[in-house]
MIPAPA-366055 format. One line per 5 residues: their letters; for each residue x, y, z of C-alpha. Coordinates in nm, 3 decimals, always signed. Layout:
<sites>
a) X:Y:Z | ...
</sites>
This chain:
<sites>
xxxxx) +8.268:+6.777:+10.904 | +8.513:+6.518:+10.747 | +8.319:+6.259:+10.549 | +8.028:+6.487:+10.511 | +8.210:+6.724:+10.394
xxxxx) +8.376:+6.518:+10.132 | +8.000:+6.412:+10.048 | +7.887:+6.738:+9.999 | +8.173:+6.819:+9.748 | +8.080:+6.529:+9.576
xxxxx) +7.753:+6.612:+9.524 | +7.826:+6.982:+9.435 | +8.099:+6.898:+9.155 | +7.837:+6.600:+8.988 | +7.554:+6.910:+9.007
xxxxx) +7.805:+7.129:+8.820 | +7.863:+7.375:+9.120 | +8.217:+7.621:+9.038 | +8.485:+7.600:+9.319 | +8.412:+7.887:+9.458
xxxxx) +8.040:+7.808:+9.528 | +8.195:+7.471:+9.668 | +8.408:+7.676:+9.880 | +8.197:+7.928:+10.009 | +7.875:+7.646:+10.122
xxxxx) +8.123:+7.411:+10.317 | +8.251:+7.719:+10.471 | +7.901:+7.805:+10.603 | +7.855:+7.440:+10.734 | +8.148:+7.439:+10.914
xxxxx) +8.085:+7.749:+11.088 | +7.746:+7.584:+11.170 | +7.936:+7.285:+11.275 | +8.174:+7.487:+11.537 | +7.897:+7.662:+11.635
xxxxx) +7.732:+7.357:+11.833 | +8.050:+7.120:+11.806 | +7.816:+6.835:+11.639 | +7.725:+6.710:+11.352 | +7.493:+6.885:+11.168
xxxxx) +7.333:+6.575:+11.093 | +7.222:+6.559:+11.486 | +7.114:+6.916:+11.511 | +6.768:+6.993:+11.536 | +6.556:+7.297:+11.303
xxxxx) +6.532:+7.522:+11.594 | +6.936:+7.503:+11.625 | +6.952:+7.588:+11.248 | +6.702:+7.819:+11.279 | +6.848:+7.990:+11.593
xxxxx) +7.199:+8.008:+11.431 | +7.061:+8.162:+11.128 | +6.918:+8.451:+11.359 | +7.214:+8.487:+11.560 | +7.386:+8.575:+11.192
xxxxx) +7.114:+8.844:+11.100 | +7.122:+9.002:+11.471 | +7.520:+9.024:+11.426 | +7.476:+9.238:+11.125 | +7.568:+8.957:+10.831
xxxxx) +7.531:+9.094:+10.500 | +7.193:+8.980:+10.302 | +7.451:+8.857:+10.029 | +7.583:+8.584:+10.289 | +7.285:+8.497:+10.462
xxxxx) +7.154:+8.416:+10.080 | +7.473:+8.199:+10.070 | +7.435:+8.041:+10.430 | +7.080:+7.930:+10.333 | +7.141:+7.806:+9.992
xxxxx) +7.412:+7.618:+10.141 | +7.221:+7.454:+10.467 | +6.949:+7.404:+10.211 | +7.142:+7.215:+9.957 | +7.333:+7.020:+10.253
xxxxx) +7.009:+6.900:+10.387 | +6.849:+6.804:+10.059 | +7.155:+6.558:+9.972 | +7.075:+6.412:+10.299 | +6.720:+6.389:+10.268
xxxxx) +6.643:+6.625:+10.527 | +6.467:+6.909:+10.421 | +6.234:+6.972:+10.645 | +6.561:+7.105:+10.865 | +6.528:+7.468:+10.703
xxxxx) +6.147:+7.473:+10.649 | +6.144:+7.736:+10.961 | +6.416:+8.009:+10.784 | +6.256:+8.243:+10.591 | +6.457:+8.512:+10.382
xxxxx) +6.333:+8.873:+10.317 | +6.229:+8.995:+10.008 | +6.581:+9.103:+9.798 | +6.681:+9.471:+9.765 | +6.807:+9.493:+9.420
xxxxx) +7.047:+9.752:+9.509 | +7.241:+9.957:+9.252 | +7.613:+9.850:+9.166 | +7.916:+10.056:+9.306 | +8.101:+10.168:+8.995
xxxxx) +8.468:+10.255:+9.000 | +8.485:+10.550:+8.709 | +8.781:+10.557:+8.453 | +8.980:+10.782:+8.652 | +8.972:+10.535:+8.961
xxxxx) +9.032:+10.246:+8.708 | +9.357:+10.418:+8.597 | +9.472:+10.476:+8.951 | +9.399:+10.108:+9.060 | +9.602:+9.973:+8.788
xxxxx) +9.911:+10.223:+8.862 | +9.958:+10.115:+9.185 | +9.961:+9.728:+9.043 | +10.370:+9.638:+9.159 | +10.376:+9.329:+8.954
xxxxx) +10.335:+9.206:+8.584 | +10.113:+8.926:+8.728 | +9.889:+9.185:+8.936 | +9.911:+9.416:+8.627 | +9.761:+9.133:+8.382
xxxxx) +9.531:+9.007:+8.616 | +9.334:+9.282:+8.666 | +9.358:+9.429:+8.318 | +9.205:+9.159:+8.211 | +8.924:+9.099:+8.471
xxxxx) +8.818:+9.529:+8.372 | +8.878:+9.516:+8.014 | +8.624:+9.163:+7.937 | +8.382:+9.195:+8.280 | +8.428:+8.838:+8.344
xxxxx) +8.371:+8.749:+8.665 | +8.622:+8.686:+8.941 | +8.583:+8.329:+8.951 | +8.585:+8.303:+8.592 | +8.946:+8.443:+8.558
xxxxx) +9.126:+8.194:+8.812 | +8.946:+7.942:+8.602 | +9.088:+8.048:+8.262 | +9.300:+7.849:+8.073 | +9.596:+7.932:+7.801
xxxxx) +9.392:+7.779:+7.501 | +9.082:+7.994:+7.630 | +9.282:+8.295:+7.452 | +9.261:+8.393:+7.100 | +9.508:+8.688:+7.026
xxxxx) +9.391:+8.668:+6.640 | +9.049:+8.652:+6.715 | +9.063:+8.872:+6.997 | +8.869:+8.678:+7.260 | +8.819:+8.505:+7.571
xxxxx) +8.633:+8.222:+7.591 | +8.465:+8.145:+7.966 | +8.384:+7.719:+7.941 | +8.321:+7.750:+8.336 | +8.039:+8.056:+8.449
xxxxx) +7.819:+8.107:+8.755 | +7.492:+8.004:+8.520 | +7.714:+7.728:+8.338 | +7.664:+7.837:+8.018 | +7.995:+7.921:+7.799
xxxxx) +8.057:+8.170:+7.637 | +8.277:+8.454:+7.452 | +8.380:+8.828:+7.532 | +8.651:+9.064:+7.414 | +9.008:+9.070:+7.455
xxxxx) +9.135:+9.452:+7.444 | +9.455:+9.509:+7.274 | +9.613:+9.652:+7.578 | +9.527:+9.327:+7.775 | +9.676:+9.117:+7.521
xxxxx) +9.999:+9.266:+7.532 | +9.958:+9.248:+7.899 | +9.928:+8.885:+7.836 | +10.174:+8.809:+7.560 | +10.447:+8.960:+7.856
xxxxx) +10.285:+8.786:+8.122 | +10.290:+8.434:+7.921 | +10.672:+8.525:+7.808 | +10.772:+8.599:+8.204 | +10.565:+8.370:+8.428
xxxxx) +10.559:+8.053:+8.210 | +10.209:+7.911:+8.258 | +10.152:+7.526:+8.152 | +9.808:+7.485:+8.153 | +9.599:+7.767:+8.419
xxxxx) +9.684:+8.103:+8.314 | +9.679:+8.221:+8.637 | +9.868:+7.949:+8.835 | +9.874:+7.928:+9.195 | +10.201:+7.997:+9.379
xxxxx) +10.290:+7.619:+9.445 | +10.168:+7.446:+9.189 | +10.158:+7.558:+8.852 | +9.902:+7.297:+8.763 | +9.602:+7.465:+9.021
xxxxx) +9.444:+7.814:+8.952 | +9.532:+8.165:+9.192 | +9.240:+8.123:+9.471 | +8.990:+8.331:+9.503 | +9.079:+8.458:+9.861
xxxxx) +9.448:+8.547:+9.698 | +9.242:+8.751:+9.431 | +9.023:+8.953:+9.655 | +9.312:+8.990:+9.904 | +9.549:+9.125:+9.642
xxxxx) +9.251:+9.374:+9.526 | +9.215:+9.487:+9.847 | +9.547:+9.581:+9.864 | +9.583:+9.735:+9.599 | +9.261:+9.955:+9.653
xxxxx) +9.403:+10.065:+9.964 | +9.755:+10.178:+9.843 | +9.541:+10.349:+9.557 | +9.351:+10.566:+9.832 | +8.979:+10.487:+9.661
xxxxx) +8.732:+10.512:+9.924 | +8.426:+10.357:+9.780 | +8.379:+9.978:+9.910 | +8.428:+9.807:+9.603 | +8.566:+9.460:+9.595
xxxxx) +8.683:+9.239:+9.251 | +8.341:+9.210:+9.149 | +8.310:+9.588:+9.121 | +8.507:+9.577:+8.808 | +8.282:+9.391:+8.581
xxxxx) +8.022:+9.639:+8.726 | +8.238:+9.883:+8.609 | +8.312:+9.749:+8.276 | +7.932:+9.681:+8.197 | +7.829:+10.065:+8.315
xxxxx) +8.124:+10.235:+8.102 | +8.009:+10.039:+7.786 | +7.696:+10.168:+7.834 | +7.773:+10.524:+7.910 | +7.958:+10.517:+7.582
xxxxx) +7.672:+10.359:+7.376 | +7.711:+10.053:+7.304 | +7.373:+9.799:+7.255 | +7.209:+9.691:+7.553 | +7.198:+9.297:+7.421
xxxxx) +7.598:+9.327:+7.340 | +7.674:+9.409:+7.655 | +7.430:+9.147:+7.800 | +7.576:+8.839:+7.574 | +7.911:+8.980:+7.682
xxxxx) +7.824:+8.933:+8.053 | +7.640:+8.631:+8.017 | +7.334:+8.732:+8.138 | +7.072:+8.501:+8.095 | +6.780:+8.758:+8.102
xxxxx) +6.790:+9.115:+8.024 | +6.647:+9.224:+8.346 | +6.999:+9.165:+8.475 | +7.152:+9.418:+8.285 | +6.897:+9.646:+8.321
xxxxx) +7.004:+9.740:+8.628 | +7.309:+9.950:+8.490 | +7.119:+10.179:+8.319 | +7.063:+10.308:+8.684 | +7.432:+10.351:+8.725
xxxxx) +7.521:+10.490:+8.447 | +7.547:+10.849:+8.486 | +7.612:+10.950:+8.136 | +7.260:+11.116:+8.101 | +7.006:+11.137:+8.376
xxxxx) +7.275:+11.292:+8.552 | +7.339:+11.601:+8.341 | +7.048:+11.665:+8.328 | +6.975:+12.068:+8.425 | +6.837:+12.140:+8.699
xxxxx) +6.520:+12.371:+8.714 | +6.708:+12.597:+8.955 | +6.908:+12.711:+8.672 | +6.651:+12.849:+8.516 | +6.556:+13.114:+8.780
xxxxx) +6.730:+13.432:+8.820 | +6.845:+13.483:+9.143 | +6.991:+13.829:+9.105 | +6.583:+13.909:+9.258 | +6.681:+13.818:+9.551
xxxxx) +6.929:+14.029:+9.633 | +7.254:+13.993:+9.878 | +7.204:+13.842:+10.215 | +7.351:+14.134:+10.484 | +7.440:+14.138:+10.819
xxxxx) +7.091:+14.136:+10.944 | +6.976:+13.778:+10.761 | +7.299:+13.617:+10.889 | +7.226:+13.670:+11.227 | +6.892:+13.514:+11.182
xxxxx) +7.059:+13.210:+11.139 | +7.373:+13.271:+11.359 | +7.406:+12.914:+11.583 | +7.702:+13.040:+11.761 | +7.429:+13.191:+12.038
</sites>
């Protein structure tokens, strides 16, 4: 895309877009751009249209195809062409319940973690539910080790805000800080101790870690603020406490981990329990070969 490109960076970082936004909607116009090997400035709405199909018919997730037309949206509003995604229509969103790692799966994650840096990183992203994208973001004067917070100046809704800093994770980060040296990002990237880790190195290094820990559920980085919200509120702790500490903007949002945590509904007894089986006697030979499949 080159100068378009560029452009649409631009725009994004004067609209107060985080990197990772940035990152992910040029990624979706350039794999509109390969896709016909023009600009998209000289496609027509039926080849935006037809692409967007082709990514629903090969199974995208709704998650990305949200992204994909929030990003071909966006591009064509900075350049005054809107009417380029009148055509797309989205279905209506599933709010689907969170994956949830439980404690036990938390622990094991962490153990396998072979560095201090891996260790601290994702410590810290359980024990405050930021987001992923807030962490590679954080800064050495965002931590208070007397205060025992971490304050977020860059979120997904742009609003900043404070959460907790656990004891363990502050140890975690007094070592880390003492060992790795940070100057500015407290998460540097590998080249440059000036930029922030990536999110792709993030993710990646989750994924791997997931793996050697043998947990089968699909979770990804985000699963651990999941997490972190749903164990709060399996242990009891107010509904609006754990919202400001997420930075919900609306209550609704939080809501939705009542339904994962399992802390009550799910003990509850069933009625079964309450009948007495014993009147039904012992199955014998003659009911087992009712329902003998071997024939």
């Amino acid at each position: 895309m080159g100068a378009l490109k560029d452009k649409m960076i631009l725009d994004m970082k004067l609209r107060g877009y985080s990197e990772n936004t940035i990152e992910l909607y040029t990624d979706c116009m350039t794999s509109l751009t390969k896709e016909y090997m023009i600009s998209p400035l000289k496609l027509r709405p039926k080849q935006v249209y037809d692409f967007f199909i082709k990514l629903k018919e090969n199974k995208a997730s709704e998650a990305y195809l949200r992204i994909f037309y929030s990003a071909i949206t966006l591009f064509y509003k900075i350049e005054n062409k809107s009417y380029m995604t009148k055509s797309i229509h989205l279905p209506k969103r599933t709010r689907q319940i969170p994956i949830v790692m439980n404690k036990s799966e938390v622990e094991l994650f962490l153990s396998e973690c072979r560095s201090l840096q891996e260790r601290t990183i994702f410590s810290t992203l359980y024990s405050s539910g930021i987001r992923g994208s807030e962490l590679i973001n954080l800064k050495i004067a965002d931590i208070d080790f007397e205060r025992k917070t971490i304050f977020i100046s860059k979120s997904k809704t742009r609003k900043q805000r404070y959460t907790i800093l656990s004891d363990q994770a502050a140890n975690l980060l007094k070592n880390y800080m003492v060992t790795y040296q940070p100057k500015d990002f407290l998460f540097y990237g590998f080249r440059n101790k000036n930029s922030h880790v990536s999110m792709r190195w993030l993710q990646a290094s989750f994924q791997r870690i997931v793996k050697r820990a043998g947990i089968k559920k699909k979770v990804q980085v985000h699963t651990f603020r999941h997490s972190f919200a749903t164990h709060l509120m399996e242990t009891g702790n107010n509904l609006i406490y754990i919202q400001k500490l997420l930075g919900h903007t609306f209550l609704s949002s939080t809501l939705l981990y009542l339904h994962a945590d399992s802390s009550t509904f799910l003990k509850t007894i069933s009625p079964l329990e309450s009948i007495n089986l014993k009147y039904f006697g012992s199955f014998g030979n003659q009911y087992q070969r009712s329902f003998d499949f071997s024939t």
